[in-house]
C-alpha positions as a printed Julia matrix, in Angstrom:
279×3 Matrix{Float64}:
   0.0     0.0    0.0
   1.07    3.71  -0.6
   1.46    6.13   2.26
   0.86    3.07   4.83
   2.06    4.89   7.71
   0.0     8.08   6.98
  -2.8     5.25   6.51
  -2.74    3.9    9.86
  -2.19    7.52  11.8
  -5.78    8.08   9.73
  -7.17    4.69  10.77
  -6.25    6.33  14.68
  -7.74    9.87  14.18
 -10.68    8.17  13.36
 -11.11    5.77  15.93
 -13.82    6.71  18.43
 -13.16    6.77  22.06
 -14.92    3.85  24.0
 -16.51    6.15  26.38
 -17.54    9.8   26.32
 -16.49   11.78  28.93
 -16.42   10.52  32.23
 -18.08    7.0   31.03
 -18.88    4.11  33.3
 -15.6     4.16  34.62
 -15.37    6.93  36.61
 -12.54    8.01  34.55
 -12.08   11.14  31.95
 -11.33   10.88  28.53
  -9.16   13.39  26.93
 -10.25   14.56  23.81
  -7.68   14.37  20.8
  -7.19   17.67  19.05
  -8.67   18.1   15.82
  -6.79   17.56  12.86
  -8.17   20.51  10.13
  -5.33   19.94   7.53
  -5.06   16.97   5.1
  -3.53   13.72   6.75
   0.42   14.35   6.78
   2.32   11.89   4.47
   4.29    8.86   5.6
   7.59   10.89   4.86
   5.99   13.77   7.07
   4.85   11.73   9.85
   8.34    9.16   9.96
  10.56   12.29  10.5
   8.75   13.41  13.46
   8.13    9.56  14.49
  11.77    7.74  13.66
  10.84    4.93  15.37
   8.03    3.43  13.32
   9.49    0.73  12.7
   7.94   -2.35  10.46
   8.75   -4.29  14.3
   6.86   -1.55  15.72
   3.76   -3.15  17.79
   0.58   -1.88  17.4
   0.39   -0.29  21.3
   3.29    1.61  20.64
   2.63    2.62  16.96
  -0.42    4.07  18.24
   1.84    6.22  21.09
   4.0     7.3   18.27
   0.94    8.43  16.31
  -0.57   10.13  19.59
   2.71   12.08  20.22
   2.97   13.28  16.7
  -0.63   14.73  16.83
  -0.02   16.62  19.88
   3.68   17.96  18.44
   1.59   19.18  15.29
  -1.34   20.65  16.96
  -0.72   23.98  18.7
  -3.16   22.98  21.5
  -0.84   21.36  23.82
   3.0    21.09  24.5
   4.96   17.6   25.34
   6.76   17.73  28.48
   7.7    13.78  28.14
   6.65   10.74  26.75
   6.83    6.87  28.33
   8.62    8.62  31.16
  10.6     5.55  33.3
   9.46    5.72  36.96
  12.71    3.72  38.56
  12.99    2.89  42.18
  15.93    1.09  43.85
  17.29    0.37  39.99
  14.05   -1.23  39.11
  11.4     0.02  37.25
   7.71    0.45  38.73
   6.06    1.52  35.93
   5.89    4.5   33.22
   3.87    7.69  32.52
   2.83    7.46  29.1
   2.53   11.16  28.39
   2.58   14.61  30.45
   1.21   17.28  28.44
   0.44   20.87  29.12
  -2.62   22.88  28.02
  -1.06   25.47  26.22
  -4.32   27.75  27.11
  -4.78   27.15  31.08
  -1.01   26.11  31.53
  -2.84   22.77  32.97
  -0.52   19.84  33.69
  -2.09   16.34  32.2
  -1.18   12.99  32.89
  -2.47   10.91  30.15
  -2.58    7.15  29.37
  -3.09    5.99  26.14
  -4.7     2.51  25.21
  -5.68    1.39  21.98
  -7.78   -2.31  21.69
  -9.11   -4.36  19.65
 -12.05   -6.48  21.57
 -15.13   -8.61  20.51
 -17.79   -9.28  22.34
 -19.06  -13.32  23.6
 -22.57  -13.2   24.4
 -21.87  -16.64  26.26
 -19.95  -14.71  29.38
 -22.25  -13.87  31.78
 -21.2   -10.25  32.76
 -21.67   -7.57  30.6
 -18.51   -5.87  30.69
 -16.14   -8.69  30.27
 -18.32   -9.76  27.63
 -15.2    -7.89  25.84
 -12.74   -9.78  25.32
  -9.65   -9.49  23.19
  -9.66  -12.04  19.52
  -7.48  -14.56  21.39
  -9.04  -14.35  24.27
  -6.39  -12.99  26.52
  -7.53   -9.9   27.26
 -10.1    -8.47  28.31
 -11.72   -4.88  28.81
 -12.5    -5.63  32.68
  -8.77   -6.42  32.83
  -7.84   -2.98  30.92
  -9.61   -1.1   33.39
  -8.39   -2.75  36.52
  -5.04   -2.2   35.18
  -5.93    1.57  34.54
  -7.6     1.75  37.97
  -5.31    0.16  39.93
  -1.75    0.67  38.76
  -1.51    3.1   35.58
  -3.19    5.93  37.16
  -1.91    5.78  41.17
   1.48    5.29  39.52
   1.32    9.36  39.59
   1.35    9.54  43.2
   4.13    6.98  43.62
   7.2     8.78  45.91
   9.29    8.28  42.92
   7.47    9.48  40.82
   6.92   12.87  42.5
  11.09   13.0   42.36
  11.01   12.66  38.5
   8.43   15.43  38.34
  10.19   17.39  41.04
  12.99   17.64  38.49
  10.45   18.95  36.15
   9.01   21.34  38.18
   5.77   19.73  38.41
   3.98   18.98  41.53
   1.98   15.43  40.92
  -0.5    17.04  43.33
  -1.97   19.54  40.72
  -1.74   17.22  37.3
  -4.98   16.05  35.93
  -5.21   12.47  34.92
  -6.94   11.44  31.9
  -6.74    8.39  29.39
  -7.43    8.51  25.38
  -9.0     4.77  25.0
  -9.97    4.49  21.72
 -11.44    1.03  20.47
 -12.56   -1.16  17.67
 -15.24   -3.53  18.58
 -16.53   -6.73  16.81
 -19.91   -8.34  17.53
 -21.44  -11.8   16.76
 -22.76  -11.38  12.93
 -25.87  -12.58  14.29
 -26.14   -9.08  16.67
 -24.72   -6.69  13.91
 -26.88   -3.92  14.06
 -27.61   -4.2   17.94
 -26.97   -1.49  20.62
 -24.6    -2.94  23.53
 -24.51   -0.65  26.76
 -21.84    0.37  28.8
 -19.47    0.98  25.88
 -19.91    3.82  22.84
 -21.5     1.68  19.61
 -19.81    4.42  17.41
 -16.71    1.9   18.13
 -18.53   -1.16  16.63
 -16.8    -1.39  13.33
 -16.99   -5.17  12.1
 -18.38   -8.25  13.68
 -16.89  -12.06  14.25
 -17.7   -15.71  12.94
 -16.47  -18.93  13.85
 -14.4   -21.11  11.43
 -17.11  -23.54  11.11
 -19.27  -20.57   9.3
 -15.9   -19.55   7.18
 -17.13  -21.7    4.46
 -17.28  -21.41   0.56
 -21.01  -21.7    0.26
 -21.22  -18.55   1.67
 -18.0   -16.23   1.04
 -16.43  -17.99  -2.26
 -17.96  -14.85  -4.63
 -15.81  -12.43  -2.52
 -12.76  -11.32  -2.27
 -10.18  -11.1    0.92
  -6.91   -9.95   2.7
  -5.35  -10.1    6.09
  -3.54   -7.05   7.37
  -0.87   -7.34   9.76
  -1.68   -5.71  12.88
   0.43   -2.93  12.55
  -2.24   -2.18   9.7
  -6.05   -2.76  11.74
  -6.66    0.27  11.94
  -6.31    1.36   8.23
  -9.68    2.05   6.22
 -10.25   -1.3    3.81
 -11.58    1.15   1.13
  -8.1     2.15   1.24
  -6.61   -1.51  -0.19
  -5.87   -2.21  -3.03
  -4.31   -6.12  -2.99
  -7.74   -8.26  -2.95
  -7.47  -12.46  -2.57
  -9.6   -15.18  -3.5
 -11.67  -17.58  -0.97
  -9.56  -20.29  -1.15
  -6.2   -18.85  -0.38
  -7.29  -16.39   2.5
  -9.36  -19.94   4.06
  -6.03  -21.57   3.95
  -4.24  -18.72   5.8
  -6.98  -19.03   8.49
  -6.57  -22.6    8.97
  -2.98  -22.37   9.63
  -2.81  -19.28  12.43
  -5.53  -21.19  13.78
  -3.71  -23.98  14.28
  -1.35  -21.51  16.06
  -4.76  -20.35  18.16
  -4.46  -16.97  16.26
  -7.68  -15.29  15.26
  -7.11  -12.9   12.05
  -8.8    -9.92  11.0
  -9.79  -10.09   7.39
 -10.81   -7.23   4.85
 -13.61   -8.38   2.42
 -15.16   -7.2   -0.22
 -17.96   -8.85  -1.92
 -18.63   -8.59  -6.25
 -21.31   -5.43  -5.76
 -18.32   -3.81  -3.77
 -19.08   -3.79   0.13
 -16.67   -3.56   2.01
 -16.41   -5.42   5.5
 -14.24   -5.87   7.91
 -14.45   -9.6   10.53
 -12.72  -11.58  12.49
 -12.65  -15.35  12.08
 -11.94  -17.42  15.82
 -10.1   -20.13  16.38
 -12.49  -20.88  19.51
């Protein structure tokens, strides 16, 4: 693909937060600045983001993208980014990103988390009805994380020493967390409103590999981003397979209990995006 890094910095602008505001969470979301410009190009964005590498996961892709946003936008200034917190030669834990508002000269704390979940309608609670497409994740687990050790990390003793050097006081820095989400629903409940989470997120749903057959999906046509590439728009592809050799790429990672995302696009030109389980 052309421009794939400018591509997948798009595919993150336009990912919707998971919650609005506070949410059901009891915790803020911080609203991304808009972008009112074009999308940079790759060249653009890979000058001011070296590190976006091919081996570049997709968590930290996604901090590159964030940081490069906020260096472009003249909204808020980047005091430091995955900021070590180190305590008797041993790290604790890391900030993901102080910013200041620019405007109110506010300090921010903010964490950044970017998931892919679907959801099982066969777990009993709602909200870990979200789980992550190998099942080893979950949103529950996301938050509890947040909650729990992401956020107090702030208010850690050494932490207030690294921002002591900074000249911030942890006391007055506001702590907020940019969760943005894709979400992928049974195809039996596409169309269905969930609660707890924002349905502007729902983006695709899942099948099982027993329904991945050729009576069904042999007219259409396929492909199976790497990760690094979810996020990207499919109307944006332009390398289309047939049935047959995308089913044998899902048999094989799902021998290796690896559930792909696949782009499809059926003969009158829809465009979908799924997930087909291994479980």
């Amino acid at each position: 693909m052309n421009n794939r890094i400018s591509q997948q910095f798009q595919g993150f602008i336009n990912s919707y937060p998971l919650w609005e505001n506070l949410g059901p969470f009891d915790i803020e979301q911080f609203k991304l600045p808009e972008l009112t410009n074009n999308f940079p190009q790759e060249n653009e964005i890979l000058k001011e983001v070296p590190s976006l590498t091919n081996k570049f996961v997709l968590g930290k892709r996604m901090e590159g993208f964030f940081s490069f946003l906020i260096q472009i936008t003249s909204e808020y200034r980047l005091i430091a980014q995955n900021l070590q917190i180190v305590q008797d030669k041993i790290t604790i834990g890391e900030i993901d990103f102080l910013l200041e508002d620019i405007k109110t000269q506010e300090k921010l704390h903010i964490e950044l988390v970017y998931k892919f979940y679907l959801y099982d309608p066969a777990i009993e609670r709602e909200m870990e009805k979200w789980i992550g497409p190998n099942r080893k994740d979950s949103l529950p687990q996301k938050i509890r994380k947040l909650q729990e050790k992401q956020l107090p990390l702030l208010y850690h003793e050494a932490t207030s020493r690294v921002l002591s050097d900074l000249n911030i006081n942890n006391n007055v820095v506001k702590q907020l967390v940019c969760f943005k989400a894709n979400l992928f629903v049974p195809l039996n409940m596409n169309g269905k409103l969930f609660p707890i989470i924002n349905n502007s997120c729902i983006s695709g749903y899942w099948i099982k590999c027993t329904e991945f057959n050729e009576k069904i999906f042999s007219r259409n046509e396929f492909f199976a981003p790497k990760k690094p590439d979810w996020p990207i728009d499919p109307a944006l592809n332009n390398e289309w397979l047939p049935f047959p050799i995308i089913l044998d790429m899902v048999e094989e990672l799902h021998k290796k209990k690896i559930s792909p995302l696949l782009w499809m696009k059926t003969p009158e030109g829809i465009l979908e995006r799924l997930f087909v389980v291994w479980w």
